[in-house]
N, C-alpha and C positions, 0 to 999 in steps of 0.2 A: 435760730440761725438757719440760715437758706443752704440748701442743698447744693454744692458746686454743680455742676452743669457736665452733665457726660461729654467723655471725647467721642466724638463721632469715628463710624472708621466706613469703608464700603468695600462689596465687594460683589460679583456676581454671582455666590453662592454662600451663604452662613451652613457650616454642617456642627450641630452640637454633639461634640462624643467625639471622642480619642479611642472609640472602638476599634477593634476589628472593622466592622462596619463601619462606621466613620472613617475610617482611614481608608477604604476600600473606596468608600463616593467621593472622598477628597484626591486619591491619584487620579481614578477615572475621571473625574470634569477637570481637573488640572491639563492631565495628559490632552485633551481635546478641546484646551485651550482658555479654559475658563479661570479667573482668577476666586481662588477659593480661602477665605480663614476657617479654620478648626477652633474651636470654644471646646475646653477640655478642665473637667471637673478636680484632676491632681496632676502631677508635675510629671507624669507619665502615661507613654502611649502604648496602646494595646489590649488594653481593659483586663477581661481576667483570664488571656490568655498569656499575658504577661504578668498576671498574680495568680499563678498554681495550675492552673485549670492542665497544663502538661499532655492536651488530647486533643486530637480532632475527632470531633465524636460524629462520625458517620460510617455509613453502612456499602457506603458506593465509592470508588475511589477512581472512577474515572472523571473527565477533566468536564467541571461543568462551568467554571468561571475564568479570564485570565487571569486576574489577579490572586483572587482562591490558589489558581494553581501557582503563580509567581511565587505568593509564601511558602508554597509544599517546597517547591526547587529549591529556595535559597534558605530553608532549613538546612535541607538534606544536604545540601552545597557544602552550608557551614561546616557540620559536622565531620563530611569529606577532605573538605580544606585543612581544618585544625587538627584535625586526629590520625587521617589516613583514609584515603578509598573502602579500603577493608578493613577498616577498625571494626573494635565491640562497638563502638557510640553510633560511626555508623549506619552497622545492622540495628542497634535497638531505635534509632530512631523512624525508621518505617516499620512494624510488626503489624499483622491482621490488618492491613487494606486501611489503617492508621497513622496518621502522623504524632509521634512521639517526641516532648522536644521540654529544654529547660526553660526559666520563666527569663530568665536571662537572655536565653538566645531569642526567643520571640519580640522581646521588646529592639533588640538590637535590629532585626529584619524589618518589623514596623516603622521605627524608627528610623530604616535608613528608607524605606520606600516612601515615607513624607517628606525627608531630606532633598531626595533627589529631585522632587521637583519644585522649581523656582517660585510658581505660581500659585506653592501653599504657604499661610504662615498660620503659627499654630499660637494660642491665647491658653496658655497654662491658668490653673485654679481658678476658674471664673465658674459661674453657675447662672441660668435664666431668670428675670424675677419681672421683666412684663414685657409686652410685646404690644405695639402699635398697629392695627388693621385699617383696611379700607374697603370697604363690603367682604370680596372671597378673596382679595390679596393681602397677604402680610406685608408690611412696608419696614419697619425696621424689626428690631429686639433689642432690651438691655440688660445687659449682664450685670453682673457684684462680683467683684473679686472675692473669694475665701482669706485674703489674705490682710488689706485695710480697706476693704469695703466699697474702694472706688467704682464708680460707675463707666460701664463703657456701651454704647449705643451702636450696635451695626446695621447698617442699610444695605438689603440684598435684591437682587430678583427676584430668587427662591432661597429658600430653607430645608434642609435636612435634620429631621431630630435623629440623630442614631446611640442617645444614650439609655441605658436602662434604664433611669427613670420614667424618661418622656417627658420632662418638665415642661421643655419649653411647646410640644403642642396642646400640653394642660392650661398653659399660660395665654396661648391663644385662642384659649375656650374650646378645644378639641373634646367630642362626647368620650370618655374614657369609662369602662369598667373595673374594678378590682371584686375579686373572689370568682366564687363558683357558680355557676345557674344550676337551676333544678333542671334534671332530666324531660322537663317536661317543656323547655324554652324554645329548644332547639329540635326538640326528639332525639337526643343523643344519646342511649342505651348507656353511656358508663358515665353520664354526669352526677354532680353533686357526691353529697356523702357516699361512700362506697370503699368495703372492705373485701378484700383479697388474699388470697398464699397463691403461690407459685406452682408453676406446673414446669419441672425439668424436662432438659432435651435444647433441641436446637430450630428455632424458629424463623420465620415463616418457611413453613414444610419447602416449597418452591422455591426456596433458596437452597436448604437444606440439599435439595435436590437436582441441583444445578439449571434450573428452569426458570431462574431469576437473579439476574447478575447483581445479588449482593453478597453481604457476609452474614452465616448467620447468628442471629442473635442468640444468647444462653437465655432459658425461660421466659413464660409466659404467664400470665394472670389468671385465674380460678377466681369469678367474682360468686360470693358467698351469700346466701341469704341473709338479711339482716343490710342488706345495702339500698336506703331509703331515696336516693338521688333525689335528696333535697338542696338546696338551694343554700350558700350561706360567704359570709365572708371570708372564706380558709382560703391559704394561696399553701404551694410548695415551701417549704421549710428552706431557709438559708443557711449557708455554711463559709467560712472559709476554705477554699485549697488549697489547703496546705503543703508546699514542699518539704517532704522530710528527707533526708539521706541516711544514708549505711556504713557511709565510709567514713571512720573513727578520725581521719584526719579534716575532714570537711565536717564535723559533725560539734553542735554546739546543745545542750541539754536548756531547753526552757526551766525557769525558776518557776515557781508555785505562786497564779496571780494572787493579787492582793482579795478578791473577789471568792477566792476559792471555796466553794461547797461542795465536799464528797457527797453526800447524798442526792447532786443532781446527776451521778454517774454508778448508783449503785445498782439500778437496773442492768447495769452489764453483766454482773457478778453473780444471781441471781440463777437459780435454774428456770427454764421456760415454763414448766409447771407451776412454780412458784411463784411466778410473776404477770402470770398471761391475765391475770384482774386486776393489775396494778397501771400506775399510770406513770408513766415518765417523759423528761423531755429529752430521747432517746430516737434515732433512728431507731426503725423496726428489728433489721438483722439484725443490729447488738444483741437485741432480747429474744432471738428469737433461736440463738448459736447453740452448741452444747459448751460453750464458757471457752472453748480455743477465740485465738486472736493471732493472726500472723499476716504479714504483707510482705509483696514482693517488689523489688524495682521493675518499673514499666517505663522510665524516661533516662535519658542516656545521663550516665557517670557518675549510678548507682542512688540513685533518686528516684520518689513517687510523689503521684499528687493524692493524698490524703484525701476523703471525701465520708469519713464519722461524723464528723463532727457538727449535725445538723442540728440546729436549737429550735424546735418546736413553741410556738407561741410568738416569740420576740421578733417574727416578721411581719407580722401582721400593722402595725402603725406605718413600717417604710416607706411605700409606694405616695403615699401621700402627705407623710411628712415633709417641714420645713428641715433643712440642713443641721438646724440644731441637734434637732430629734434624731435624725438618721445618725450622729456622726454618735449619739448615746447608743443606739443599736449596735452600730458596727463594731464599738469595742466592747458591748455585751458578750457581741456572738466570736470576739477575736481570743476573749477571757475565757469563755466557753472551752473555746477548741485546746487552748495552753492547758486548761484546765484539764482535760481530758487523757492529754498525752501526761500529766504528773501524776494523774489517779493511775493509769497501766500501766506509770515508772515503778510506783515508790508505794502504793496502798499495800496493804498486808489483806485487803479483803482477796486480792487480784490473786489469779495461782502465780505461781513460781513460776513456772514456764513462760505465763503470758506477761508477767512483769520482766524476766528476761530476752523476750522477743520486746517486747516495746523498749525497751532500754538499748536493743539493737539503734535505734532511729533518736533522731535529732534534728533540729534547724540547719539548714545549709551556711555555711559560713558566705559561703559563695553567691549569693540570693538575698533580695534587698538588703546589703549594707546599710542603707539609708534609714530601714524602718524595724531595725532588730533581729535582723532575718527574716521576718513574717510578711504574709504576701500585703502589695498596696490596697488591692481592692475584696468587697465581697462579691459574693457571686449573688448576685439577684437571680433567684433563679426564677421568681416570677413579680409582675409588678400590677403598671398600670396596662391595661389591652383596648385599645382603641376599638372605637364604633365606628366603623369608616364603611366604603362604600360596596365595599363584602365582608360578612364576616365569616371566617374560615372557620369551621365546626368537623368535629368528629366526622362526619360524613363525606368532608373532601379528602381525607386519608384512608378511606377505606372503599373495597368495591364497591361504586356503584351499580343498579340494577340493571342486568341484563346486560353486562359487560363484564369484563375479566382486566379490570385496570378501572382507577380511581374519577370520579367525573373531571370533565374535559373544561377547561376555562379558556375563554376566546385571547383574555387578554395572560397569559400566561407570561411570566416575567423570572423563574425559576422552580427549585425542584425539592423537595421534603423528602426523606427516605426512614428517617429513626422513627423508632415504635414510639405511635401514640403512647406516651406515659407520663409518668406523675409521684414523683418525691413524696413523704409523710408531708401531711397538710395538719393533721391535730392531732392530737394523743392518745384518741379512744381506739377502741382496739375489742375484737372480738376472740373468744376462743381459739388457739392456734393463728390468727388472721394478723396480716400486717398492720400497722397504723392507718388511722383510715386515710384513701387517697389516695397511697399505694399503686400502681401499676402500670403494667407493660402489655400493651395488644400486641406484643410483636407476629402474632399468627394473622392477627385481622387488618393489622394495618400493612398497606401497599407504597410505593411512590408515589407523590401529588404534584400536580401543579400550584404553584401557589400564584393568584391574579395580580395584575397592577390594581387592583381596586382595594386590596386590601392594604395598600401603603397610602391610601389618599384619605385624607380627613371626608366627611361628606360635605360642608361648606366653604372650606380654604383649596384653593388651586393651586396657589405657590411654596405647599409644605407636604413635605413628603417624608414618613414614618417607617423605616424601617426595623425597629426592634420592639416596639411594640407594638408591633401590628395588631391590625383589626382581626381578631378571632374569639372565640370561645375559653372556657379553659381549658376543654377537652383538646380541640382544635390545638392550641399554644402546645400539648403534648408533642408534637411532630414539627413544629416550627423552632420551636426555643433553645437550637444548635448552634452556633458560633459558623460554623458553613452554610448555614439558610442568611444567618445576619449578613456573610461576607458578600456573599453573591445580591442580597438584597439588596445594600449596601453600592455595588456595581452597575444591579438594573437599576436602583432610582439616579445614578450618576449621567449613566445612559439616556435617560428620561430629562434629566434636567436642560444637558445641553442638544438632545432634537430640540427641545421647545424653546430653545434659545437658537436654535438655528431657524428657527420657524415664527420667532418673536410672538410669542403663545406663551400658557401659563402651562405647567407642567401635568396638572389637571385636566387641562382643553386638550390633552393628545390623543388623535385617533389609534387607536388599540393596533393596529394592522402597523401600522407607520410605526410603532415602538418596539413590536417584537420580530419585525423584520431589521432593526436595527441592533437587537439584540439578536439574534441569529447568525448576521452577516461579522459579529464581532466578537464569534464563538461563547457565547451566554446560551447553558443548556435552560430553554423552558418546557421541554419534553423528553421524559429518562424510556431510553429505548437498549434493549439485554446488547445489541451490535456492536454498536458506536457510541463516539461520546464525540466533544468538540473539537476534539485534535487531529481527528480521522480525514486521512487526505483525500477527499471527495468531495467533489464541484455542488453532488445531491445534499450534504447536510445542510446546508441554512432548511431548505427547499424541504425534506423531511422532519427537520425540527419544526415548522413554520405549520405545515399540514396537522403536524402533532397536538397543535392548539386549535384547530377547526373540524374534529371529525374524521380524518382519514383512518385512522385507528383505531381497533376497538380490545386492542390490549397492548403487552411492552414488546410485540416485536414488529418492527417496521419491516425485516425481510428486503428490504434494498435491494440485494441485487438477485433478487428471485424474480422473474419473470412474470408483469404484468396478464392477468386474465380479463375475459371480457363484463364479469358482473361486479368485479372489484373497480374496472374503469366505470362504466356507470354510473354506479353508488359516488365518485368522488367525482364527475364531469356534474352529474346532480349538485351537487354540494357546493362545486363552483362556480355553479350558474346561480345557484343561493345564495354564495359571497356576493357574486357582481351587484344581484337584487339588493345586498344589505337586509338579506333576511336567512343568514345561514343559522341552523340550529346544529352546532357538531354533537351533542349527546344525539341527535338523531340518524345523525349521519353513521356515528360509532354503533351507535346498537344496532342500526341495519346489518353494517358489515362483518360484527360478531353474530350477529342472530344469523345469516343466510352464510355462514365462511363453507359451511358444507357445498353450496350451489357455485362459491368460487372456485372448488377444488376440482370441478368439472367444465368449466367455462372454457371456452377458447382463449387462446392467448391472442392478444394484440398486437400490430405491428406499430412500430414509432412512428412511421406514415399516417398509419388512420389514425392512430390513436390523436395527434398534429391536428388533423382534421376534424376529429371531435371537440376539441377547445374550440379552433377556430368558429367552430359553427356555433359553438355558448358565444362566443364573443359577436358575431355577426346579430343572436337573439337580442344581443344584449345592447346593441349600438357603442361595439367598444371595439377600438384596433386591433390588428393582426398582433401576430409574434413576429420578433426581428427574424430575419432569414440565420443569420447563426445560430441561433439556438435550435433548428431543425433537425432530426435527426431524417438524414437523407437516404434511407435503405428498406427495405420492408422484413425485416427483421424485425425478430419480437422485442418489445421493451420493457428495460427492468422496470420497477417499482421507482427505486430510486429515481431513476431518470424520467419518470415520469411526472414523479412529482416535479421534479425541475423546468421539465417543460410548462405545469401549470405554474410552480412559483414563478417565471420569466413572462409569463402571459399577464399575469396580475401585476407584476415590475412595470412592466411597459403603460399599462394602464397608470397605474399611480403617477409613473414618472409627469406624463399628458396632464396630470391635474393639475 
């Protein structure tokens, strides 16, 4: 019997994923006029920030996205609106430079920001299963319903994969990796196999220190002899996040799954002496406690998001599973976690105390109704990672040489900040030493820029990947936040419709013309200790913009500090390099951290000559003046800031002429 014939549907962008990220590319190209469908894998939007996940898990809390920020506000709103200004809910929902928040109110915020605009429709339970190409264009994709199998066919311009799997840039023959590389791929000092314990305190010292506008992190990694950084298929352990609550009227006690084996929970119970040659499918710090167990509410209305319940082994098939497979995973790892809260209810191995404190906590009554209380999704916490046209490795999150800040990416399209790390990947485990995989650089890792090259496949133009990006696995340690996916999410939105303003493949965009367009529409692609994108100055695009070629050769821009005359130089150099299309900014940055001694004695500039120094790149260079307004008309010395504005307005005007 023949196959019925897909309905066609079209639209100016296909985005798969009812992510964070996907929803984030879907208001942006909406909002700027594009008609956009969502292809969304279950009947709910938000991913797993609307199943448990309960955190913004970053280190920076200034404004690097609109939309990113739109969700912080209309959390907090919520929470203000329903409870009071000054409620407990609240205060707990911002704590530590965090957004704190139910799985319930996320979806609701999600949900109303696809609502609101006209120009999205959303395609609930659908999944990718082949896609139609024409040399480097995608032309259509068709979907299978999960629910009777129908087909449905979209024709777009572009595509967005923004779901954790990746399916569909898999399905377009996207080069993808899953696992680990050996240390030796990349040159990544913590790749492959590698065991760790922790070093207490508060990291990275320069935060600690207030000489680095983040939060700092608790502990760091102690990597241990015995760590072979071999090469192999292990990814991050998955888990449910689990919502549980405290309050005896919201609180509902899981039954004992059918599934149930004590024995894959008896490693908790265990002293660490007695166990440390043993093998369990246990997060590490279970086994590694003096046998306490308590938690605290960290999300408003006396709720947490659980994160034990990591099943070692049982992720390893996911990433490249068919739907069948995976949907046996997820209620492996769902049985798992039930599992685990009945053994620290009700076992007699468990102490008394610690089966009294777990008996504190329960299911929300309040939280998926629909699916028993338990969250919709699992958290992938690592899958498929794209081979696209950089791949981001350990080495872009951390100092590069002969600089004090992370290497400089021309095409820069956002910002990384969480410590390079790494969930239990397998089981094996050395004396004292966490599961292997284990860890946190929070001392060695910095803020990165993350490139547009790493959301581009390397032979499709009109598909654009932002959650699993092109990196390493090391690299994925500082990418794999729900605020890297949002903001990514936003720049590839960005990207989609210039190249639709430009009737260009998303692909074909000149790097310059993309993050000027992200700049000018507050997208941070440069994290500077000062400012962020909400900062009322005419200088930020113009400083963000310099921040991806060389002007800086660490996180402080100094804006309104007083331009000198070898610091002008080094960047009139550097934009006579741009004009050539031969600017190197690692060269440009390490000049001006190697010589910063010979800046601190230089003359200062006046915004006159300094005027007249562009002018005169532009005249070498056979390129127009600067408009007469942007002059500064005094012989007064000039900030930083404003000088960079006067080169970013010289390079405008150029562009604009082409």
């Amino acid at each position: 019997m023949e196959e019925a014939s897909p309905i066609i549907r079209k639209a100016d962008v296909v985005v798969v994923g009812g992510t964070p990220s996907g929803i984030a590319c879907a208001v942006r190209c909406a909002r700027e006029g594009l008609k956009v469908i969502v292809v969304n894998a279950t009947n709910h939007l938000g991913g797993v920030m609307s199943s448990g996940l309960g955190v913004t898990d970053n280190l920076y809390d200034g404004f690097r996205a609109p939309i990113y920020e739109t969700f912080i506000q209309q959390v907090r709103e919520y929470y203000k609106r329903t409870y009071g200004e000054h409620s407990q809910q609240a205060a707990d929902c911002y704590t530590k430079r965090k957004l704190h928040f139910e799985p319930h109110v996320a979806e609701h915020v999600f949900t109303g920001l696809v609502e609101a605009e006209s120009r999205i429709s959303v395609l609930y339970r659908y999944f990718p299963i082949s896609v139609e190409r024409a040399g480097r264009k995608l032309i259509a994709a068709t979907f299978q319903s999960f629910d009777d199998g129908a087909w449905l066919r979209l024709e777009a311009d572009s595509f967005v994969d923004a779901s954790y799997e990746g399916d569909l840039a898999a399905a377009a023959g996207v080069e993808f990796k899953v696992g680990r590389e050996s240390r030796g791929e990349y040159n990544e000092q913590h790749a492959g196999k590698i065991f760790t314990r922790n070093e207490s305190g508060t990291f990275p010292r320069d935060a600690a220190l207030g000489t680095l506008n983040l939060e700092p992190f608790s502990g760091n990694s102690i990597i241990l002899d015995g760590s072979t950084g071999e090469g192999d298929n292990a990814l991050q352990a998955y888990n449910f996040r689990v919502c549980l609550t405290c309050n005896p009227d919201n609180r509902v006690y899981p039954s004992k799954p059918d599934s149930y084996d004590r024995t894959l929970y008896l490693g908790i119970v265990e002293k660490p002496e007695d166990n440390r040659g043993e093998t369990f499918v246990l997060r590490s710090h279970l086994m590694l406690s003096d046998g306490s167990w308590r938690l605290s509410s960290h999300i408003p209305n006396d709720k947490l998001t659980w994160n034990d319940a990591l099943l070692l082994g049982a992720q390893l098939e996911y990433p490249t599973a068919d739907w069948v497979r995976r949907e046996e995973i997820i209620r492996e790892h769902a049985e798992f976690a039930l599992g685990m809260l009945y053994f620290l209810q009700n076992d007699e191995a468990v102490r008394p105390d610690v089966r009294q404190e777990a008996l504190r906590w329960g299911l929300p009554k309040d939280e998926f109704a629909s699916n028993g209380h338990f969250p919709y999704e699992i958290l992938v916490r690592e899958g498929r990672r794209m081979v696209g046209r950089h791949i981001f490795t350990e080495h872009d999150a951390i100092r590069a040489e002969a600089l004090n800040r992370t290497p400089i990416h021309y095409d820069s399209v956002g910002i990384a900040e969480w410590p390079l790390s790494c969930h239990d990947c397998t089981v094996d485990r050395l004396p004292g030493s966490a599961n292997d995989g284990v860890l946190c650089l929070s001392e060695a890792t910095r803020p990165s820029q993350i490139p547009y090259r790493s959301l581009l496949p390397k032979d499709i133009d009109n598909l654009l990947v932002t959650i699993c990006l092109s990196c390493s696995h090391m690299g994925w340690g500082t990418l794999r936040l729900e605020p890297v996916f949002i903001q990514m999410g936003e720049s590839a939105a960005f990207a989609v419709t210039l190249a639709a303003e430009q009737g260009i493949a998303p692909g074909k965009l000149d790097a310059d013309h993309l993050i000027r367009k992200l700049v000018e529409n507050q997208v941070m692609i440069s994290f500077f200790n000062e400012f962020d994108m909400s900062t009322d100055q005419e200088w930020v695009p113009a400083v963000q913009f310099f921040g991806a070629k060389g002007f800086f050769g660490d996180y402080d821009a100094r804006p309104d500090e007083l331009l000198d005359g070898h610091t002008a130089s080094i960047w009139l150099a550097a934009f006579g390099s741009l004009l050539k299309g031969r600017l190197n900014p690692m060269e440009s940055a390490r000049k001006l951290y190697q010589e910063r001694e010979m800046c601190k004695t230089a003359e200062l500039v006046s915004g006159e000559r300094f005027r007249q120094l562009v002018e005169r790149e532009l005249d070498i260079h056979n390129n127009q003046g600067i408009e007469q307004s942007f002059i500064p008309d005094d012989l007064s010395p000039v900030s930083r800031g404003e000088a960079c504005l006067i080169v970013y307005k010289a390079l405008f005007n150029i562009s604009r002429s082409v």
